[in-house]
C-alpha positions in Angstrom: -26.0 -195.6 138.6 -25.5 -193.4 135.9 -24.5 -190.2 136.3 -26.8 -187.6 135.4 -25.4 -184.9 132.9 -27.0 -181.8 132.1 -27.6 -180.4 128.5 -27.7 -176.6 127.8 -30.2 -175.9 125.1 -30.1 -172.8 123.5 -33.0 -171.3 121.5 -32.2 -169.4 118.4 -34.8 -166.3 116.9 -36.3 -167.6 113.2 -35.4 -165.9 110.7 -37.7 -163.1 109.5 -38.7 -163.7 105.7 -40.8 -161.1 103.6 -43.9 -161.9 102.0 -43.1 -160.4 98.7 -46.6 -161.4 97.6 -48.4 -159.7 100.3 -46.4 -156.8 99.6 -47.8 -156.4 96.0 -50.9 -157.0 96.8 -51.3 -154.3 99.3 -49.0 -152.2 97.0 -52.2 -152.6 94.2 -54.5 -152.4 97.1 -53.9 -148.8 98.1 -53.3 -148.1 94.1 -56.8 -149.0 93.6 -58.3 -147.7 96.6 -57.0 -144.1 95.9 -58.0 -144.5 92.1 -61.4 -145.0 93.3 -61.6 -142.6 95.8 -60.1 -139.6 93.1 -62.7 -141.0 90.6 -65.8 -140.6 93.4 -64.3 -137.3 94.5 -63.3 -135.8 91.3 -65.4 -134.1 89.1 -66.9 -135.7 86.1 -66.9 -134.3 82.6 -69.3 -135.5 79.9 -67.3 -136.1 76.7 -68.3 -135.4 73.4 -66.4 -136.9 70.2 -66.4 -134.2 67.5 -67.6 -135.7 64.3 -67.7 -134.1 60.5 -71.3 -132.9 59.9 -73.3 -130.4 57.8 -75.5 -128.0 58.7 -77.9 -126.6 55.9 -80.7 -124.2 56.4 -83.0 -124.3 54.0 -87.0 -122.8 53.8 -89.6 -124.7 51.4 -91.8 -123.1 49.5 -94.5 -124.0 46.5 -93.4 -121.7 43.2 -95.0 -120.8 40.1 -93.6 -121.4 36.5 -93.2 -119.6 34.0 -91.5 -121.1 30.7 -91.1 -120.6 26.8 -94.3 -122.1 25.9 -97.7 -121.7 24.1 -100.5 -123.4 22.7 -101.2 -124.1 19.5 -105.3 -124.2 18.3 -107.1 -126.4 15.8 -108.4 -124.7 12.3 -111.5 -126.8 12.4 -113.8 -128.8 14.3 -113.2 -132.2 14.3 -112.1 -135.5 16.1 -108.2 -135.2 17.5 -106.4 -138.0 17.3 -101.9 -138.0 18.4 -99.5 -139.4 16.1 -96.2 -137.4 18.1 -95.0 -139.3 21.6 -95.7 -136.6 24.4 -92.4 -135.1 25.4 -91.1 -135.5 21.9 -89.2 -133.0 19.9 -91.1 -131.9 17.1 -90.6 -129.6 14.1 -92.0 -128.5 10.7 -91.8 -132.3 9.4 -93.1 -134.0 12.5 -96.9 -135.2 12.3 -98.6 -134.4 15.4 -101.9 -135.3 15.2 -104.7 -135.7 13.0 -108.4 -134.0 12.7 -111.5 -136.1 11.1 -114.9 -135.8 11.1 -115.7 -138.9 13.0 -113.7 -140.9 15.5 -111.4 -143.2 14.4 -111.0 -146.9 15.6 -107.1 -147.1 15.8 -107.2 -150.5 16.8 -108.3 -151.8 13.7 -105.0 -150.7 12.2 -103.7 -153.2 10.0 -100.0 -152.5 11.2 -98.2 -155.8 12.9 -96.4 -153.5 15.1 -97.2 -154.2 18.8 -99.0 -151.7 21.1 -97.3 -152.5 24.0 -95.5 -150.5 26.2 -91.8 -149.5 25.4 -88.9 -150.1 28.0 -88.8 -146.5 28.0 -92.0 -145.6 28.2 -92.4 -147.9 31.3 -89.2 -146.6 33.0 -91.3 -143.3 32.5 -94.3 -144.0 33.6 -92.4 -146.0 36.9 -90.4 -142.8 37.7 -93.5 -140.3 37.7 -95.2 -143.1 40.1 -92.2 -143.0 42.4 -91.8 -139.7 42.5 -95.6 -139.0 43.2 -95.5 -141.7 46.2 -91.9 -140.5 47.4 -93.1 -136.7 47.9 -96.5 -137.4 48.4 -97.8 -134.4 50.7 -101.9 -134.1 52.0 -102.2 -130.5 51.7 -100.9 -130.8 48.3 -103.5 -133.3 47.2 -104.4 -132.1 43.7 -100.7 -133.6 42.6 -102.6 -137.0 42.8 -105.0 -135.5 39.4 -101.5 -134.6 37.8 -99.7 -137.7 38.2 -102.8 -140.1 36.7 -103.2 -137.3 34.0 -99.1 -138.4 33.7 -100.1 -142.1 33.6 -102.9 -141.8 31.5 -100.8 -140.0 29.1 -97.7 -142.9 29.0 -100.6 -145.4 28.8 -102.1 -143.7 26.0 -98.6 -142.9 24.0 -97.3 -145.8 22.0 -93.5 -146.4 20.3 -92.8 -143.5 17.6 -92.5 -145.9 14.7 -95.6 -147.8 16.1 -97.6 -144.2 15.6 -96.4 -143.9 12.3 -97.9 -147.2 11.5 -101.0 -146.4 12.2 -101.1 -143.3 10.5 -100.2 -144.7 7.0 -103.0 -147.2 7.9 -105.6 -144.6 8.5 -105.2 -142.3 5.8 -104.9 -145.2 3.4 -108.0 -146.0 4.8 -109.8 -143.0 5.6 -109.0 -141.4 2.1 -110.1 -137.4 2.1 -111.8 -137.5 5.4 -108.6 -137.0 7.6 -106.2 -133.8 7.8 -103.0 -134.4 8.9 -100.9 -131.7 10.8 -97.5 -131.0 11.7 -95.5 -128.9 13.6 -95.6 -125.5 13.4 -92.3 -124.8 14.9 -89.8 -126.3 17.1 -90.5 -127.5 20.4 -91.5 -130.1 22.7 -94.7 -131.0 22.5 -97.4 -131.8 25.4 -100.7 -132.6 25.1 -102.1 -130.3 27.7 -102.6 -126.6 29.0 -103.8 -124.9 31.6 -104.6 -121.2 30.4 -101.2 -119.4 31.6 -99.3 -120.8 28.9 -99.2 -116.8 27.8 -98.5 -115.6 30.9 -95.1 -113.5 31.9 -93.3 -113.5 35.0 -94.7 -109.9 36.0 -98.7 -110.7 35.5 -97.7 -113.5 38.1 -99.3 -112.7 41.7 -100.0 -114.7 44.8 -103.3 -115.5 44.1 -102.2 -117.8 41.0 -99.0 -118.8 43.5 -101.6 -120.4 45.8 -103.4 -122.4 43.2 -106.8 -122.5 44.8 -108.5 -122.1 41.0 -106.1 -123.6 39.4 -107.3 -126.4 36.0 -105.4 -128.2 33.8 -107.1 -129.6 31.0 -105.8 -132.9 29.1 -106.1 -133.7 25.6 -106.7 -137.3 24.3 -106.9 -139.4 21.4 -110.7 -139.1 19.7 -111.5 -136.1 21.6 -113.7 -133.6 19.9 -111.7 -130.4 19.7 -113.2 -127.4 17.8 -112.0 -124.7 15.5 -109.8 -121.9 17.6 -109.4 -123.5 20.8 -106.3 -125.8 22.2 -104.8 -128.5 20.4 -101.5 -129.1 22.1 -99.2 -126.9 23.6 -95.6 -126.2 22.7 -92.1 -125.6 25.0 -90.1 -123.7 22.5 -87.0 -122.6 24.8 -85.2 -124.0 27.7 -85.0 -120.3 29.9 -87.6 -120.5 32.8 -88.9 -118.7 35.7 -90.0 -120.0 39.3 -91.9 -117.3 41.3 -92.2 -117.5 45.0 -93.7 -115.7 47.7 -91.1 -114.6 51.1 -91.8 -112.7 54.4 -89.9 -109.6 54.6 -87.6 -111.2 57.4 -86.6 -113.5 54.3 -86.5 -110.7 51.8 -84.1 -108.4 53.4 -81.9 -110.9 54.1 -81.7 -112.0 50.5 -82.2 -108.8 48.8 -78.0 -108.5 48.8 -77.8 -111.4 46.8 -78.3 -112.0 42.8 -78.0 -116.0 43.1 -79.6 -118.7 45.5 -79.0 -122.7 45.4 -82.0 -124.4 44.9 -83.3 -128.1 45.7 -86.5 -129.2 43.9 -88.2 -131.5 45.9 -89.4 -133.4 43.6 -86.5 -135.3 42.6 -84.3 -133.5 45.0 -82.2 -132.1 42.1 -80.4 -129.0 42.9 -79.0 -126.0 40.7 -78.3 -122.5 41.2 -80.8 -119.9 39.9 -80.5 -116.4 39.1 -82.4 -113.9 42.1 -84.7 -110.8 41.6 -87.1 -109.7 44.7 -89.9 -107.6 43.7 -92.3 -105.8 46.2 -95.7 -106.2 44.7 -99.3 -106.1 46.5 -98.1 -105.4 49.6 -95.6 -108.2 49.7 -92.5 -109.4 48.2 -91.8 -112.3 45.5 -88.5 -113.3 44.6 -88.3 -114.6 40.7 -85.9 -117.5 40.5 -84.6 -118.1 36.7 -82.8 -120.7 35.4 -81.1 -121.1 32.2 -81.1 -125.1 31.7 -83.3 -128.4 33.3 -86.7 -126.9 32.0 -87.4 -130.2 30.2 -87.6 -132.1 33.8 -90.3 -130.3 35.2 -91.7 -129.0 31.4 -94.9 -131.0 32.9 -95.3 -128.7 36.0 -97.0 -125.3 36.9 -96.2 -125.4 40.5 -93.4 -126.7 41.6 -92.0 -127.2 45.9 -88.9 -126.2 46.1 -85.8 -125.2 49.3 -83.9 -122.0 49.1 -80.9 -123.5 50.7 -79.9 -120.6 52.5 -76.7 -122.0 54.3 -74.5 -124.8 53.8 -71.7 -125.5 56.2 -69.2 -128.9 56.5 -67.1 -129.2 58.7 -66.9 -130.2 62.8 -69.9 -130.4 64.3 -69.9 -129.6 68.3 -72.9 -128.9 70.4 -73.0 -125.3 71.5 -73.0 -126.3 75.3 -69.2 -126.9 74.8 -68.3 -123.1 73.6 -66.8 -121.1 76.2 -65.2 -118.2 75.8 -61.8 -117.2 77.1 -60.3 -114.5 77.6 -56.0 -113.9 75.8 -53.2 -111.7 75.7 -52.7 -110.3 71.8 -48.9 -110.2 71.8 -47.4 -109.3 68.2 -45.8 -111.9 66.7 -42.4 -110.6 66.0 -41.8 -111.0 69.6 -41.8 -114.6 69.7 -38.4 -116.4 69.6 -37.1 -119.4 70.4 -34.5 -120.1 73.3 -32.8 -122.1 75.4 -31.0 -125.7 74.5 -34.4 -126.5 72.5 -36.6 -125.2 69.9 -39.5 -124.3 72.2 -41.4 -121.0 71.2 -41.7 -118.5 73.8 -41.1 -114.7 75.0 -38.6 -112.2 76.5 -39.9 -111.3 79.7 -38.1 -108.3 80.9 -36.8 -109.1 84.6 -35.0 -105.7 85.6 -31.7 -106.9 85.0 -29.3 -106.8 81.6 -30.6 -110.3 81.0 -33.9 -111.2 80.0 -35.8 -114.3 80.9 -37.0 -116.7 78.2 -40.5 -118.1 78.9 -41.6 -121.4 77.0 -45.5 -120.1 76.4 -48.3 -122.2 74.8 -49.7 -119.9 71.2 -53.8 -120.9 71.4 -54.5 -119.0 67.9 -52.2 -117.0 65.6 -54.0 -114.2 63.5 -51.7 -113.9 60.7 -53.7 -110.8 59.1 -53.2 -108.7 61.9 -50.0 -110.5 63.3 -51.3 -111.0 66.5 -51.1 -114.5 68.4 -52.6 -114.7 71.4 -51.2 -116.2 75.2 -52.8 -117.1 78.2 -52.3 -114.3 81.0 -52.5 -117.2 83.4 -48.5 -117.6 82.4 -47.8 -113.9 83.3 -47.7 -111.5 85.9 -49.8 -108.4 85.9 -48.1 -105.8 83.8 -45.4 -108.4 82.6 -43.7 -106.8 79.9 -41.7 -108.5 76.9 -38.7 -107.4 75.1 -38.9 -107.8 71.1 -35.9 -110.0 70.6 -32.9 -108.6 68.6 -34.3 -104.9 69.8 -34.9 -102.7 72.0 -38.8 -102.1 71.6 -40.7 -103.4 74.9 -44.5 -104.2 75.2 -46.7 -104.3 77.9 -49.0 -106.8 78.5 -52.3 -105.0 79.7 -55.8 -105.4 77.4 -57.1 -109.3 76.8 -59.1 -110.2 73.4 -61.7 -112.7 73.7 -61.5 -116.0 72.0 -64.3 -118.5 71.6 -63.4 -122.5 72.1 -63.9 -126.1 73.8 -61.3 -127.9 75.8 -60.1 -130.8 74.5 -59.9 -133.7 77.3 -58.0 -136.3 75.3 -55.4 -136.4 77.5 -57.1 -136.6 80.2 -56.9 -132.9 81.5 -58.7 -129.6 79.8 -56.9 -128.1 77.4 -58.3 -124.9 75.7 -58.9 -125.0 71.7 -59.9 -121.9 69.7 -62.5 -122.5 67.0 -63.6 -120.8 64.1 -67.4 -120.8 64.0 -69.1 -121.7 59.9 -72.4 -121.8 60.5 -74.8 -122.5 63.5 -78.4 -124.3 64.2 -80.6 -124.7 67.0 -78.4 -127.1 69.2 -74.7 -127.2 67.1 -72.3 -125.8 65.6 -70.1 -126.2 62.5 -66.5 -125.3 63.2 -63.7 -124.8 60.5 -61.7 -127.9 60.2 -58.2 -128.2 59.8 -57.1 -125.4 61.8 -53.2 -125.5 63.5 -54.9 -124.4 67.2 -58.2 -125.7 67.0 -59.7 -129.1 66.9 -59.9 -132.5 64.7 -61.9 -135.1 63.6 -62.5 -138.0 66.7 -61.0 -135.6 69.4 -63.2 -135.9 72.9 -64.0 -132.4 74.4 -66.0 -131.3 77.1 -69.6 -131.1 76.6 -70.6 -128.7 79.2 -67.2 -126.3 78.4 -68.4 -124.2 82.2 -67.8 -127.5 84.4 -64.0 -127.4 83.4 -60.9 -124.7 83.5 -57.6 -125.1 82.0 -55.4 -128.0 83.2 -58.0 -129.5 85.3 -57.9 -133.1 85.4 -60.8 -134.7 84.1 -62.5 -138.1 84.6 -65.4 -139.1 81.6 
């Protein structure tokens, strides 16, 4: 039998191994889990990217012209017939039109030239169309008359040398029984009026402003026209007048000034006019007068116009973002720089031969006055600075007010002084480019009250 031997077993501990896995992931776990809880528990800022814009305050209003201009009357009765392209310069040798005691039949002219339409007198008429359906307003309804009186008057005006034709052709025809006139002077010539061709700029009231009896009368081809009364009327210079009616609000505040900028409306042009307010009948015109750009509107008694009154680029921020903070306005000789670095700071005088340099943060630097201005958060009360290289002290005491945003870009408020342009109902127009204030793209706090310096900020 075999004996029976025993065997000690002995059991050894395994061998601990880390999960370096689990590890990470609990590592990014509790990373995440206290990023989330900050961003529920933290405050949140609505951001606002500052972008260039303009602000331009402007008022309409309808004006009344005043030009070089007047009309010129027939000799005798008779049947008036236009040889001169409306709009046309004319002179002493130019043959404008043509009396006779009977109408004439101009298209039995034996000329070959055609009577269509020039490529300039359809760009014309095109642009007088556009114009007209661009700025169309309802209350100002009677512009509708003056632009078919405008299309009437390009349908009815042929080429120059197609005119010129014709007119050989009829008094060739028509020996003794047709008078032929020219120019009386030089001008541009139109072949209307309206009765205020005489007028001056001081016989102009509010009544004729409004236009409510206002007539223009056009002249056409074979229209009987007798002795003494209007023929065509004649723009001899390129000075004119645009009178306007203001409130007094708007007067006073314009009565400082001798020039305005002007838009017309009507083909949005824009010029700069020469200012004059007058107090007349109880209320005030201003009398805008201009010195070139007559011969676009030469066709016009009333004309809607802007006085552009202010015009700002720059930054544009909404105003909710404008806080104002209160600064020390430290003279700026006692800056310095100190330590192993370059950083600008102060002298802060700590009772001992030794002063204490201070690294301090400059949020606006008024060079006139040589001023720049330090956050009082960074002092103690009554901290007083030494003047470096002297012996002169100052003590920090009275604040100045600054007006700015804070800047979140980073990711925490930081205050930024701005220089306020110009203003409208919700924004403002901010000077760009300044060393302390802000730039084009930055993110700043849109309600500037929800956030104080430093604070960290989550959009």
């Amino acid at each position: 039998m075999a004996d029976n031997k025993m065997t000690n077993i002995a059991v050894y501990r395994k061998k601990t191994h880390i999960n370096i896995g689990i590890i990470i992931f609990g590592a990014v776990f509790i990373y995440l889990f206290a990023t989330v809880l900050m961003y529920l528990t933290n405050k949140h800022v609505s951001a606002y990217e500052v972008r260039e814009g303009s602000i331009v305050k402007d008022n309409t209003y309808t004006g009344f012209v005043i030009r070089e201009e007047s009309t010129i009357t027939a000799d005798r009765d008779g049947y008036v017939n236009y040889f001169a392209p409306e709009e046309s310069k004319v002179g002493a040798r130019t043959s404008v039109y043509t009396s006779s005691a009977k109408k004439l039949n101009l298209n039995n002219s034996t000329s070959t030239e055609t009577n269509e339409l020039s490529s300039e007198e359809e760009e014309a008429m095109l642009v007088k169309i556009q114009n007209f359906s661009e700025n169309f307003k309802e209350d100002s309804f009677r512009d509708v008359y003056s632009v078919k009186d405008s299309v009437k008057s390009v349908l009815d005006n042929k080429s120059s040398q197609n005119r010129q034709a014709q007119l050989s052709d009829i008094l060739t025809s028509n020996t003794g029984t047709v008078s032929v006139y020219k120019g009386t002077k030089d001008g541009v010539v139109f072949y209307s009026y309206d009765g205020y061709e005489s007028t001056t700029a001081n016989q102009v009231t509010e009544q004729m402003i409004s236009g409510k009896s206002y007539e223009k009368k056009i002249l056409s081809n074979n229209q009987y026209v007798k002795a003494q009364n209007p023929v065509y009327r004649l723009v001899t210079g390129d000075s004119w007048t645009v009178i306007i009616p203001l409130d007094s609000t708007t007067a006073d505040s314009l009565k400082k000034q001798s020039m305005v900028k002007v838009r017309f409306l009507k083909d949005n042009e824009t010029a700069s006019a020469g200012l004059t307010i007058k107090e007349k009948d109880g209320g005030y015109l201003a009398y805008l007068s201009f010195r070139n750009g007559m011969i676009r509107y030469a066709d016009e008694r009333f004309l809607d116009l802007e006085l552009i009154l202010e015009d700002e680029s720059g930054l544009k921020i909404p105003k909710s973002s404008v806080v104002s903070k209160d600064f020390y306005a430290v003279p700026e000789d006692y800056l310095t720089q100190g330590g192993n670095s370059k950083s600008t700071g102060v002298l802060l005088d700590n009772g001992s031969e030794n002063a204490e340099f201070q690294v301090e943060t400059i949020y606006y630097r008024d060079s006139k006055k040589g001023l720049v201005y330090l956050n009082p958060a960074d002092f103690k009360e009554g901290a007083v600075l030494i003047k470096p290289d002297s012996t002169q002290k100052y003590t920090l005491s009275e604040t100045k007010s600054l007006k700015g945003v804070y800047n979140i870009n980073k990711g925490y408020a930081v205050f930024k002084q701005i220089n306020i342009l110009c203003k409208s109902d919700e924004y403002y127009i901010v000077e760009e480019g300044n060393d302390y204030g802000l730039s084009n793209y930055d993110h700043i706090a849109l309600d500037g009250k929800s956030v104080q310096d430093n604070d960290i900020v989550f959009e």
